[in-house]
C-alpha positions in Angstrom: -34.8 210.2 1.0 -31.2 210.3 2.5 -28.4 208.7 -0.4 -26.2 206.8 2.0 -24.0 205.4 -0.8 -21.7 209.1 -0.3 -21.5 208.3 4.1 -20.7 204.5 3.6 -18.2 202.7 1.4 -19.4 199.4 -0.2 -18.4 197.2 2.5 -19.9 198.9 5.0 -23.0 199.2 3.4 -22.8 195.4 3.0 -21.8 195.2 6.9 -25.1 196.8 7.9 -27.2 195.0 5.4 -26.0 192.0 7.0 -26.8 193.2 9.9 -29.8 194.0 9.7 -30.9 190.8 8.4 -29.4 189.1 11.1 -32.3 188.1 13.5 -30.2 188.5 17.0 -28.1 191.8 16.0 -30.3 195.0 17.4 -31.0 198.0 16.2 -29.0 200.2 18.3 -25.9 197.8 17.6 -25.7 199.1 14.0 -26.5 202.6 15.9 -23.4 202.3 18.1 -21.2 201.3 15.6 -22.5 203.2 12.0 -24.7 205.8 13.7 -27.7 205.3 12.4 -31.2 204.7 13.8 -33.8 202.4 12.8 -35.5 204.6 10.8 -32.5 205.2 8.9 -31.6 201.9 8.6 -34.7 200.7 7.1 -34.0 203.9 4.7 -30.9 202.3 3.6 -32.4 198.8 3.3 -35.0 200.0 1.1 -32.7 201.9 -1.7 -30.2 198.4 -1.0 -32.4 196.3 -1.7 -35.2 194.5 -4.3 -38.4 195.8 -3.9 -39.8 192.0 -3.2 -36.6 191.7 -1.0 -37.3 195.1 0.9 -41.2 193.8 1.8 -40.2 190.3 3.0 -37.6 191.8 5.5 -39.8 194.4 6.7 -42.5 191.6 7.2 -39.8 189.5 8.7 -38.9 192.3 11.3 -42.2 193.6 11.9 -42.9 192.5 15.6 -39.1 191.1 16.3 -38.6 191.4 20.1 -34.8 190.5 19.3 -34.2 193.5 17.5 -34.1 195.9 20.2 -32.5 195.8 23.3 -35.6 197.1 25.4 -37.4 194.4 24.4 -35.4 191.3 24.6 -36.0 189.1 27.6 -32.3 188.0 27.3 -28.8 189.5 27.9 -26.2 188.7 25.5 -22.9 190.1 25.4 -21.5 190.5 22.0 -24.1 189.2 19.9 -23.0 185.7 19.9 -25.3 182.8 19.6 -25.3 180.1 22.3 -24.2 177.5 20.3 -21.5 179.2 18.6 -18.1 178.1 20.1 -15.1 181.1 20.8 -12.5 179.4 21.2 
């Protein structure tokens, strides 16, 4: 198993926990911006997190259509929700 505490300083780690909880923010978003896949993101989650913690996001993700681009039925541009205002 990988240590990513070295690669990443403490707020990014917290950055792509956050992100990776979000429901709406894809994969291959925290792959373009911290380089690392999936796989290596639910690495990361797993030595971040509780072990109780770790299970109820992995059954919370298992099947999420939002979490990859390829299988959302939706285009968004910057990861915004609808209802959020930008102004």
């Amino acid at each position: 198993m990988k240590l990513y505490k070295t690669a990443f300083n403490e707020a990014d780690l917290s950055r792509i926990v956050e992100m990776a909880w979000e429901d709406r923010t894809p994969f291959e978003a925290i792959h373009t911006l911290y380089g690392l896949n999936e796989t290596a993101v639910i690495d990361l989650m797993r030595q971040q997190m509780q072990p109780s913690s770790f299970r109820m996001w992995r059954k919370r993700m298992a099947g999420r259509t939002t979490k990859h681009l390829g299988k959302r039925g939706f285009l968004v541009g910057r990861f915004v929700c609808p209802s959020q205002r930008t102004r």
